[in-house]
N, C-alpha and C positions, 0 to 999 in steps of 0.2 A: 512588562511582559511576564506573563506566568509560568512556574515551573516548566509545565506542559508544553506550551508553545516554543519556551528554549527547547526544549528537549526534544520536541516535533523536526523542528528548525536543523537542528545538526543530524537528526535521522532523516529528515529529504535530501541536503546536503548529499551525505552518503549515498542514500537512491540513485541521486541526479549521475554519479559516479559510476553506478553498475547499470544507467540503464538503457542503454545501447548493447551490451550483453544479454542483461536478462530477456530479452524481449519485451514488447507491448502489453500482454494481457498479466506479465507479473507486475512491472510496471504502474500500470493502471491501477490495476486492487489495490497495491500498495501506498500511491495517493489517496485512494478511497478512503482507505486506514489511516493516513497522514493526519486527513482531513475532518473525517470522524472524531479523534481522540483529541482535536481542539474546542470541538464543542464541550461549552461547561455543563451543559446538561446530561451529560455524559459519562454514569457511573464511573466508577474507580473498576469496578468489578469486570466491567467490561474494557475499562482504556488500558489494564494492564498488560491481559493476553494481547491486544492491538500492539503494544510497545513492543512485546517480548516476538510476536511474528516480524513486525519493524525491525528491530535490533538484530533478527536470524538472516536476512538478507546478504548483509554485506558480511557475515563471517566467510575466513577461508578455509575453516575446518568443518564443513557439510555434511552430513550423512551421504550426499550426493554431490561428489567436485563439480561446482562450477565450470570449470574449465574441458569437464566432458561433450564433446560437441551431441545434439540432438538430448540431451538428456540431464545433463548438469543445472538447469534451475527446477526440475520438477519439484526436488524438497520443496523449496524456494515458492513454486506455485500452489503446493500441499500446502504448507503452513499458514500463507498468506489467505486461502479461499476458505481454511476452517474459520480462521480469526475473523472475517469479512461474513462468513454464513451466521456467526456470534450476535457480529455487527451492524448485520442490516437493517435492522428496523431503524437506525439512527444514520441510512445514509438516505438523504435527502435531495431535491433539486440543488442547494445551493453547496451541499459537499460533491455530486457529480462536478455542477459548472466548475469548481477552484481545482478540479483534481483533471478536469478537462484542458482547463486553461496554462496548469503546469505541465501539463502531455503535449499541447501544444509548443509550449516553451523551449521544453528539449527536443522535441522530435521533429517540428516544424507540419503537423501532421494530426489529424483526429485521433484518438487512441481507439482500438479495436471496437467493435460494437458485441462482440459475447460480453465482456464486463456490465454493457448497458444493461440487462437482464436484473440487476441488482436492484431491486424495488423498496421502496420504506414498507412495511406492516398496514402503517394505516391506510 
């Protein structure tokens, strides 16, 4: 298992944790991201900012408390849709299907279809 992958590994963990809270559509991006920043093709330059949105999720000191109802994940969907607008030419059919299939895991549920709109480049 490579750095990466541990270190992916214990940031979905954490997800999986907040994500009945955050809602679906932070959720989602943020398996996008999960999922993206295991691929090895996948600069450094780019899987850091992905880390460092990843890592901003489950803090409890937010520029925005979590725990504000209607409004407490916006940072939380800020940070994660710059990181993922960074990211997209590197999300692909088969990082949707893993980030799909993890959505469905917790949620028992398809994840939003606004996230589908996230297209590869090529």
């Amino acid at each position: 298992m490579s750095a990466t992958t541990a270190d992916t590994s214990h940031l979905l963990a954490r997800i999986g944790r907040i994500a009945r809270r955050a809602g679906g559509e932070v959720v989602y991006r943020a398996l996008l991201l999960a999922f993206v920043v295991r691929r090895p093709d996948v600069p450094w330059k780019v899987k850091a900012p992905i880390l460092g949105a990843l890592a901003y999720l489950p803090l409890p000191m937010d520029a925005v408390p979590d725990f504000l109802p209607a409004l407490g994940f916006s940072d939380d969907l800020t940070v994660i849709a710059g990181a993922l607008a960074m990211a997209s030419m590197f999300v692909d059919d088969d990082v949707r299907a893993r980030a799909r299939a993890q959505y469905r895991a917790w949620f028992g549920t398809e994840p939003p279809s606004v996230a589908e709109t996230v297209r590869t480049a090529s």
